[in-house]
C-alpha positions as CSV (number, residue, x, y, z in Angstrom):
1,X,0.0,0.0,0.0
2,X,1.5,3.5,-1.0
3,X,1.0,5.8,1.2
4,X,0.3,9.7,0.2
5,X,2.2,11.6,3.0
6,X,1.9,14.9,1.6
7,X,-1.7,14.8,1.8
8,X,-1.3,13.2,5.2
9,X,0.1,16.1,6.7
10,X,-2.1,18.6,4.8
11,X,-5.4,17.4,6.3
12,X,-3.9,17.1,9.3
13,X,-3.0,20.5,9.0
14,X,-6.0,21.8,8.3
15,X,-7.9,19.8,10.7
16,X,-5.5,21.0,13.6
17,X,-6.8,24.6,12.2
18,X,-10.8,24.0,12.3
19,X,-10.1,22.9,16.1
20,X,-8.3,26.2,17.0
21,X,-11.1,28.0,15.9
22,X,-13.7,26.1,17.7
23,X,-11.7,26.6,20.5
24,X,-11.4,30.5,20.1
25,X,-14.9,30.3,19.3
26,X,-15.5,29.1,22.9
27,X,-13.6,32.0,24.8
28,X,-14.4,34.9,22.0
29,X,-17.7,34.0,21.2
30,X,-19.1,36.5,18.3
31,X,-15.8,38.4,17.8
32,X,-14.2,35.0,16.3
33,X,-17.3,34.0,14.4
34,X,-17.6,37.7,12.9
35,X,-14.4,37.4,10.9
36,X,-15.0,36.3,7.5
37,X,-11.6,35.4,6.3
38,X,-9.7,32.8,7.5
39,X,-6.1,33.2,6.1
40,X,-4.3,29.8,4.9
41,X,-0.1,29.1,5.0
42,X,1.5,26.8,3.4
43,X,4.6,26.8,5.7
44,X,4.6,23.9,8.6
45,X,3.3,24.3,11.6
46,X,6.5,24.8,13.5
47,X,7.8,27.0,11.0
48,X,4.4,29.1,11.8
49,X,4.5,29.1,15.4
50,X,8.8,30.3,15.6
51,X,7.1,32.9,13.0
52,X,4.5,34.6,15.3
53,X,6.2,33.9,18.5
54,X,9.7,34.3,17.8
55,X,12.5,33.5,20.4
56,X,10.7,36.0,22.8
57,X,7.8,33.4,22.7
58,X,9.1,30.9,24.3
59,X,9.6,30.7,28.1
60,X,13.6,29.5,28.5
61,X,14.1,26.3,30.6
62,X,14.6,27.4,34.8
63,X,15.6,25.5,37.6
64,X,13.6,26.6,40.0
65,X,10.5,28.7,40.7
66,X,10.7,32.7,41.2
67,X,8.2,33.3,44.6
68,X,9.4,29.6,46.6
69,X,12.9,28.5,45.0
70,X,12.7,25.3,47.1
71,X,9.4,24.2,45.8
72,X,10.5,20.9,43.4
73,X,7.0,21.2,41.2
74,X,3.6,22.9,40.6
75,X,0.6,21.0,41.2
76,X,-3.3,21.4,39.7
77,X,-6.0,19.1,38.6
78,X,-7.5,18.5,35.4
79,X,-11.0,17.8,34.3
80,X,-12.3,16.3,31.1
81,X,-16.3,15.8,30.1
82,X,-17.3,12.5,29.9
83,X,-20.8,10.8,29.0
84,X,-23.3,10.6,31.7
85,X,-22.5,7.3,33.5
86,X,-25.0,4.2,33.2
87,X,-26.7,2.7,36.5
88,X,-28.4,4.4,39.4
89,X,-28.6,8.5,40.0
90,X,-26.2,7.9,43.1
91,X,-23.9,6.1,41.1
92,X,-23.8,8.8,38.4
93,X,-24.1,11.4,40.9
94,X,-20.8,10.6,42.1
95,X,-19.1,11.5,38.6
96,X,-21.7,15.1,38.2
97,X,-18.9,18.4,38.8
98,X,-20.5,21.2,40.1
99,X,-18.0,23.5,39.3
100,X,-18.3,22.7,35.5
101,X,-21.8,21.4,35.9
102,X,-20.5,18.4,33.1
103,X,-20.4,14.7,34.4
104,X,-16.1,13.6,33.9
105,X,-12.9,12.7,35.4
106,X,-10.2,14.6,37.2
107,X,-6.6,14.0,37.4
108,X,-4.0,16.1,39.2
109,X,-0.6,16.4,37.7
110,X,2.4,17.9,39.0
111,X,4.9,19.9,36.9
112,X,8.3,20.8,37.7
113,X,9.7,24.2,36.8
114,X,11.2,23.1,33.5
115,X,8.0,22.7,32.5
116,X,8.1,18.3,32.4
117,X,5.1,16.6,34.3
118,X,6.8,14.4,36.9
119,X,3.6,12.9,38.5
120,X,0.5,12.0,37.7
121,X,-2.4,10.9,40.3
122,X,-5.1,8.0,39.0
123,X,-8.3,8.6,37.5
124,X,-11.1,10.6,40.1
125,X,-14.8,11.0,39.0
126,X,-15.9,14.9,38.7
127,X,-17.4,15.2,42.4
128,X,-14.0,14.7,44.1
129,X,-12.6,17.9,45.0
130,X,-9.7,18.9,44.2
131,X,-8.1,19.2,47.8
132,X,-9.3,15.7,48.2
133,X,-7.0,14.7,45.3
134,X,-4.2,16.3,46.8
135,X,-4.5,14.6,50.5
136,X,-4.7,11.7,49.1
137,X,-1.7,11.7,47.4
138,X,0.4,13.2,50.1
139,X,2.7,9.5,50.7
140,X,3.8,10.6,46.8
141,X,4.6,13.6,47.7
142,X,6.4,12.5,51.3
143,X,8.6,10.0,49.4
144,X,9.8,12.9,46.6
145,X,11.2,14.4,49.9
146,X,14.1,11.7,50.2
147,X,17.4,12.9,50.6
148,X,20.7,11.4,49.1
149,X,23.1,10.4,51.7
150,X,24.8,13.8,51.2
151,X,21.6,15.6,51.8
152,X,21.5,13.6,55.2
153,X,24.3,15.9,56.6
154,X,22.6,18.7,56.5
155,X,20.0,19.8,59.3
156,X,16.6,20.3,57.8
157,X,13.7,20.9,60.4
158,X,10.9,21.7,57.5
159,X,8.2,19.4,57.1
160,X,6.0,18.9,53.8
161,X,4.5,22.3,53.0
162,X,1.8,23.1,50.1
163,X,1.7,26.2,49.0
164,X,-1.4,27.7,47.8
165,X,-3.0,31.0,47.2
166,X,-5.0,32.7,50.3
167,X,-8.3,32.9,49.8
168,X,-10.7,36.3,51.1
169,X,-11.9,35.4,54.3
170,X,-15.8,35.9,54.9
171,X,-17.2,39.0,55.1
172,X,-13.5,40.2,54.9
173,X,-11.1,41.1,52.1
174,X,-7.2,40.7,51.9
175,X,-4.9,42.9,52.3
176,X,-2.3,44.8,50.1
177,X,0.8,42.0,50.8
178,X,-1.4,38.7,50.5
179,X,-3.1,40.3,47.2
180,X,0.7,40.7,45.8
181,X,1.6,37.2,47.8
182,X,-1.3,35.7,45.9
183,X,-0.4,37.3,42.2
184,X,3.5,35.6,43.0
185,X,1.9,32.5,43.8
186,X,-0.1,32.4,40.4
187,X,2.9,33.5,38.6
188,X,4.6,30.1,39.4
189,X,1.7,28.2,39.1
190,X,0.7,28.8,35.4
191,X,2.7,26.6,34.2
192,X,1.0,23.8,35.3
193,X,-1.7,25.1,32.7
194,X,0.9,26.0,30.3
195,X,1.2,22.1,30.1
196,X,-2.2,21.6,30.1
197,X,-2.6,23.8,27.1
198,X,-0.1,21.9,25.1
199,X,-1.4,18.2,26.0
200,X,-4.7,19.8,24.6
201,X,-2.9,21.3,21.7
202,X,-1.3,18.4,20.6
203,X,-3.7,15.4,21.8
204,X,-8.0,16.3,20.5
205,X,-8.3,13.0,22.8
206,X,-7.2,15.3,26.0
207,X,-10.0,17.8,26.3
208,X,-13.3,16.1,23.9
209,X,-15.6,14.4,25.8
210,X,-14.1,11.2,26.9
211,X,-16.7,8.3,25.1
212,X,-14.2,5.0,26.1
213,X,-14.3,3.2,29.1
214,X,-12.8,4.5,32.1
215,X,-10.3,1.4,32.4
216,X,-7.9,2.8,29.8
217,X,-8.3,6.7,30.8
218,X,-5.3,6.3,32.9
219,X,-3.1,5.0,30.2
220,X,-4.7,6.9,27.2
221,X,-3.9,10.2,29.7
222,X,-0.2,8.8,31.1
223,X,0.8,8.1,27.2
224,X,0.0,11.4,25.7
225,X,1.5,13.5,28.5
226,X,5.2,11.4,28.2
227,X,5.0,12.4,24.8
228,X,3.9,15.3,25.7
229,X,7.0,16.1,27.5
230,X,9.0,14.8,24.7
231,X,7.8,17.6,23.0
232,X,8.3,20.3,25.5
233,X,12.2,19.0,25.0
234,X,12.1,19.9,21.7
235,X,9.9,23.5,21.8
236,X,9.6,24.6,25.5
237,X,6.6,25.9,26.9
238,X,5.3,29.9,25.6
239,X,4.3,32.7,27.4
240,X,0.7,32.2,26.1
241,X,0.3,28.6,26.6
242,X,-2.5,29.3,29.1
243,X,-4.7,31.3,26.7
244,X,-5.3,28.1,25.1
245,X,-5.9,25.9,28.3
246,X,-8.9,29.1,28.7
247,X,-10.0,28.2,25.5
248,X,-11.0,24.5,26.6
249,X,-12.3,25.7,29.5
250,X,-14.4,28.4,28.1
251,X,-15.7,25.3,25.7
252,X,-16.5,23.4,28.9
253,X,-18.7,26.4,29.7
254,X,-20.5,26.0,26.3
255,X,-21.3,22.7,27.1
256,X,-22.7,22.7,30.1
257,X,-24.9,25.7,29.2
């Protein structure tokens, strides 16, 4: 069988085009939909993207985080649609997010600050809060904390710390220093939707409504991020990598409307 790889890569192309526009659709609404010409390239994608963005684009690999040097990753938890769940309404309740208002599965995935995902928690249905997700996967987190036998020699009182933004108390508002604390905090932790973005960029499977079984979510979602971070190797992560994650959320919002 011969194989056309020309015209492969050109429907690939423009598929990977009508997707970007749904998605800018979903956060822009009528402004997107207003603009009658959509303008074609026949360069690659790559060669696009280093067109646009140039070297300023592109966020350059750290080693460590700005507001909390010591902190070894970034941690938030990701939702994806799924159908609503066959059997009882308890049983179905149990997968229903009220923060989206979409039945789906959560998983939370850690990111360190050169923008690779180093873990990745198993499969929660949507009514699992995210601070749930995050207790429960504190021995992971404990055992990331073990020193070489150099580190050993070294006097370290701290216990394990999560750092988080502070939220307005009720009936009460935050002050001038946790308002800039909280901004610092953010700062840091977009990247974990930086990574997000790109997972969704690369992967359609990622952010459509999930329509398999949930036995192979797990390794569908554990597969695309490795290669994921492959790809981060190769083109780290932009500035405006987040603008797209918005963009799936904003779609979410579509949905559940």
């Amino acid at each position: 069988m011969v194989l056309n790889v020309n015209s492969m890569l050109e429907r690939l192309h423009v598929q990977s085009v009508s997707d970007q526009l749904y998605l800018d659709e979903s956060l822009y609404g009528e402004v997107v939909a207003e603009e009658n010409d959509t303008l074609t390239y026949s360069n690659s994608v790559i060669d696009k993207v280093m067109e646009d963005s140039g070297v300023e684009g592109f966020l350059p690999p750290r080693q460590r985080y700005d507001l909390y040097p010591y902190a070894k990753y970034a941690a938030d938890v990701k939702f994806q649609p799924s159908h609503r769940p066959s059997g009882r309404f308890g049983e179905q309740r149990h997968y229903f997010s009220g923060k989206h208002k979409l039945y789906g599965l959560k998983i939370k995935a850690s990111v360190s600050p050169q923008g690779q995902l180093v873990d990745m928690s198993p499969l929660e249905p949507g009514s699992v809060s995210d601070l749930t997700m995050f207790r429960t996967r504190l021995d992971v987190h404990v055992a990331e904390l073990t020193k070489t036998p150099t580190e050993t020699t070294v006097n370290d009182n701290a216990s394990v710390l999560a750092i988080h933004p502070k939220k307005r108390p009720a009936n009460g508002a935050l002050d001038r220093h946790d308002l800039e604390r909280d901004a610092a905090v953010s700062a840091d932790h977009v990247i974990v939707e930086n990574f997000f973005r790109r997972v969704c960029l690369l992967w359609k499977i990622s952010y459509s409504t999930f329509a398999w079984g949930e036995k192979i979510y797990d390794g569908i979602q554990r597969l695309t991020s490795a290669w994921t971070n492959f790809h981060i190797g190769l083109m780290p992560l932009r500035e405006d990598d987040h603008h797209q994650y918005r963009s799936v959320l904003a779609r979410y919002a579509r949905i559940a409307e």
